[in-house]
C-alpha positions as CSV (number, residue, x, y, z in Angstrom):
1,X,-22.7,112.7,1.5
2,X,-22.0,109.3,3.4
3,X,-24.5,106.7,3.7
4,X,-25.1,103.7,5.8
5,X,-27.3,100.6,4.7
6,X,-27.6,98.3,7.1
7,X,-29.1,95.1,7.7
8,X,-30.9,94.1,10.7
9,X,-29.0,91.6,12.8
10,X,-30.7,88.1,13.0
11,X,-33.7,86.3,13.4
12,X,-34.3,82.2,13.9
13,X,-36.1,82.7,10.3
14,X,-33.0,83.4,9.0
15,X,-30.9,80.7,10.7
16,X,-34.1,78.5,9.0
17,X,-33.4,80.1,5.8
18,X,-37.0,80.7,5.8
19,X,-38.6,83.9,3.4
20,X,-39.3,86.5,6.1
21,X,-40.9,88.8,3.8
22,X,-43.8,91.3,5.6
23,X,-43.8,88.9,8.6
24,X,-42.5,90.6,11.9
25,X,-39.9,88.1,12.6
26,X,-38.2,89.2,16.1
27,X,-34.3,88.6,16.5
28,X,-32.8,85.9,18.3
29,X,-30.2,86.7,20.9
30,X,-27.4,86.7,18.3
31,X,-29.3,89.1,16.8
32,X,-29.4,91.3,19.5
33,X,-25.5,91.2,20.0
34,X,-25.0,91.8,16.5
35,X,-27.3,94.9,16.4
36,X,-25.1,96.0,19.5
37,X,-22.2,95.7,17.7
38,X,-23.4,98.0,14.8
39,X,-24.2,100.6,17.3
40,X,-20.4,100.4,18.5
41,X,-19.0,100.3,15.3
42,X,-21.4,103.7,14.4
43,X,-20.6,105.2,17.5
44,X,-17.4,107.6,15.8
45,X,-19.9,108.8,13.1
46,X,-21.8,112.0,12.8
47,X,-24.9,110.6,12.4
48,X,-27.6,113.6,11.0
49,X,-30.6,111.1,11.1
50,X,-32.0,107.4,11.2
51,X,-34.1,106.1,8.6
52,X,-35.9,102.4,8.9
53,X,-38.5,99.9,7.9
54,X,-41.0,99.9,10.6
55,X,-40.9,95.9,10.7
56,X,-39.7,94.8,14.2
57,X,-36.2,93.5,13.1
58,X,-35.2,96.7,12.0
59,X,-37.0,98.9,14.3
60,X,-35.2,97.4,17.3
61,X,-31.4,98.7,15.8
62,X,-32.7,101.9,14.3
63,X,-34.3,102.7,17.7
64,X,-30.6,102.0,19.4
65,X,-28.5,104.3,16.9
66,X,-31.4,107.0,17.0
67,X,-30.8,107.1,21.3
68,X,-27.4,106.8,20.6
69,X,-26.8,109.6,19.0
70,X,-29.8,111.4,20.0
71,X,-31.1,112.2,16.4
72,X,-34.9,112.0,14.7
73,X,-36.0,108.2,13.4
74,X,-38.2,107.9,10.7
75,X,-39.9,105.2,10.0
76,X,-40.6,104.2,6.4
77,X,-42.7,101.3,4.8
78,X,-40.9,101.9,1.8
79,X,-37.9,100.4,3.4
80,X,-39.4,96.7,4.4
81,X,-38.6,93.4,2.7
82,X,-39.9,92.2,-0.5
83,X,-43.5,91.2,0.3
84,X,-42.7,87.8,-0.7
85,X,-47.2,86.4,-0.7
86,X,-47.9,83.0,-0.3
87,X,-44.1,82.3,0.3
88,X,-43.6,83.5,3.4
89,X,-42.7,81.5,5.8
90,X,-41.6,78.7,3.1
91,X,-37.4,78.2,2.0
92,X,-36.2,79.0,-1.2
93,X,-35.4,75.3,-1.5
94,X,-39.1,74.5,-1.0
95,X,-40.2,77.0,-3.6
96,X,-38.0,75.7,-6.1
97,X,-39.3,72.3,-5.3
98,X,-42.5,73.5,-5.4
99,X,-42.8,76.3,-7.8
100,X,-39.9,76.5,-10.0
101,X,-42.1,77.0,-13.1
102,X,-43.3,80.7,-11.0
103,X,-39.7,81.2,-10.4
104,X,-38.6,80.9,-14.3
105,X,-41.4,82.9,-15.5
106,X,-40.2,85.6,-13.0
107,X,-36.8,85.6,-14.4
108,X,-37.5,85.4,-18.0
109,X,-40.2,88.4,-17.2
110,X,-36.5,90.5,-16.2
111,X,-38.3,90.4,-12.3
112,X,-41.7,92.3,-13.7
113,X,-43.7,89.4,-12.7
114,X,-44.6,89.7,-9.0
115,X,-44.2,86.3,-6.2
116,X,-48.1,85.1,-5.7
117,X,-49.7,87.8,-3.9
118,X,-47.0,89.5,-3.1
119,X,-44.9,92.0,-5.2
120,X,-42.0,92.3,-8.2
121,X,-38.2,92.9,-7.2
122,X,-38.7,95.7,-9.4
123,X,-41.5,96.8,-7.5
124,X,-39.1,96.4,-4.9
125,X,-36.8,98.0,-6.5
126,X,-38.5,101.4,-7.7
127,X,-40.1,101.8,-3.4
128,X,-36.5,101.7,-2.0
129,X,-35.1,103.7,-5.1
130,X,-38.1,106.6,-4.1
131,X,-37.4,106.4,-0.5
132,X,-33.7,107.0,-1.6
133,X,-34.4,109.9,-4.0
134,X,-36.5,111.2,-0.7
135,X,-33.6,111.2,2.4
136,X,-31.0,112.7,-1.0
137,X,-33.7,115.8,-1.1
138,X,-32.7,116.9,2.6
139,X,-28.9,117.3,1.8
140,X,-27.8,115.2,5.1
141,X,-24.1,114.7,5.4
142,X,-24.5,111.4,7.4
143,X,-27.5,109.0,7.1
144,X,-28.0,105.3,8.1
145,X,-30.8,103.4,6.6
146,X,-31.9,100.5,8.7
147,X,-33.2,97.7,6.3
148,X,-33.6,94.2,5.1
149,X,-31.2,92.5,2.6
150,X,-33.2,91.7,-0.4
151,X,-33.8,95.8,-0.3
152,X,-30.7,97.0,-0.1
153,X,-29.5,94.5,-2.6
154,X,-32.3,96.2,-5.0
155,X,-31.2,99.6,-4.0
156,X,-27.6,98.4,-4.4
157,X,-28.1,97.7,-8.0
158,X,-30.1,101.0,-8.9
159,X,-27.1,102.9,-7.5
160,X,-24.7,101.1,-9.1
161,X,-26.0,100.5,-12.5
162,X,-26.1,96.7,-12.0
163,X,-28.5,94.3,-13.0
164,X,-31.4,92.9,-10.7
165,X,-30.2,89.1,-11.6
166,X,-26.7,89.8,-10.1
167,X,-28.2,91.0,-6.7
168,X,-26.8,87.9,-5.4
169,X,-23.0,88.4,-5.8
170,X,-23.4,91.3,-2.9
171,X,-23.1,89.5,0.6
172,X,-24.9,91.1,3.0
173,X,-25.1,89.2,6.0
174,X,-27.4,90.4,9.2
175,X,-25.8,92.9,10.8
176,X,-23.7,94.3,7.8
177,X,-22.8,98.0,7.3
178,X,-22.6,99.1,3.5
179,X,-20.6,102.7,3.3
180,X,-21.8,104.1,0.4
181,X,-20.5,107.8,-0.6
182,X,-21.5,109.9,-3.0
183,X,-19.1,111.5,-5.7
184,X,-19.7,114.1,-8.9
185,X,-19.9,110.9,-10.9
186,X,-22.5,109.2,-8.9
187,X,-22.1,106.9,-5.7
188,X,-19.7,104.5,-5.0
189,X,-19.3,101.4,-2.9
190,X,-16.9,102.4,-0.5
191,X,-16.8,99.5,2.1
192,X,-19.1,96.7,3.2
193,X,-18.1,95.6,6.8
194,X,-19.4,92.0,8.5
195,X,-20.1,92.0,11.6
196,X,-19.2,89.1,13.4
């Protein structure tokens, strides 16, 4: 079984560097172009099936490859961003400023402690992992999931048997395609392609 993670192509919160969260952030026109490019670069593959977070910057690449390739989308909650609470909308620089005493206690709690009204990264974690466990259960041979990086970071590290505090060293930029394939040993990180 192949799969696809990829992240939705850009929004101006992102050139901000600003937590995007929950909030329905559209893209920007590089973001567009970047979601068109994905769509090329999937065109070769069999897709069986689209999954995707129903949050607008998603949405609008999952809806392309599902017309693309004329296959069902389904749209998932399980697959949004980290519901970041009251920092949404803020920078990480800011909340370090601000709340670095939140952000220790969160480390040191091994990410059990959620953000301030919002949820853990192993809540995180443990939603994308189900939704995973779900699309494995129909035996595709092709899937792409449409997401957000801070999930498929999470996911990444579940799969991989990494920990959470190293989700960092993965670069996924907006509009990057993560080939993930699955083996008798477990998955493997095949290829993770920028799209410039």
């Amino acid at each position: 079984m192949n799969v696809y993670l990829v992240r939705h192509g850009r929004t101006k919160w992102n050139v901000e560097s600003r937590i995007q969260g929950l909030r329905d952030i559209e893209l920007d026109d590089i973001g567009l172009v970047q979601s068109q490019a994905v769509v090329e670069k999937l065109k070769q593959v069999p897709i069986d099936i689209v999954y995707s977070s129903p949050l607008l910057r998603a949405q609008v690449l999952s809806e392309m490859l599902s017309k693309q390739h004329q296959v069902v989308l389904h749209l998932d909650e399980r697959w949004r961003e980290l519901h970041a609470g009251d920092f949404e909308g803020w920078t990480w620089a800011e909340v370090e400023k601000h709340h670095l005493g939140v952000l220790k206690a969160i480390k040191q709690s091994n990410f059990t402690i959620p953000l301030p009204n919002g949820e853990s990264l192993n809540q995180l974690q443990e939603r994308a992992v189900e939704a995973f466990q779900e699309v494995l259960s129909h035996q595709y041979q092709n899937v792409v999931i449409v997401s957000h990086g801070g999930t498929i970071k999470a996911l990444l590290c579940a799969l991989l048997h990494i920990p959470l505090e190293q989700r960092d060293h993965f670069m996924i930029e907006n509009g990057s395609i993560i080939h993930l394939k699955q083996t008798s040993d477990g998955w493997i990180l095949h290829s993770i392609e920028h799209i410039e």
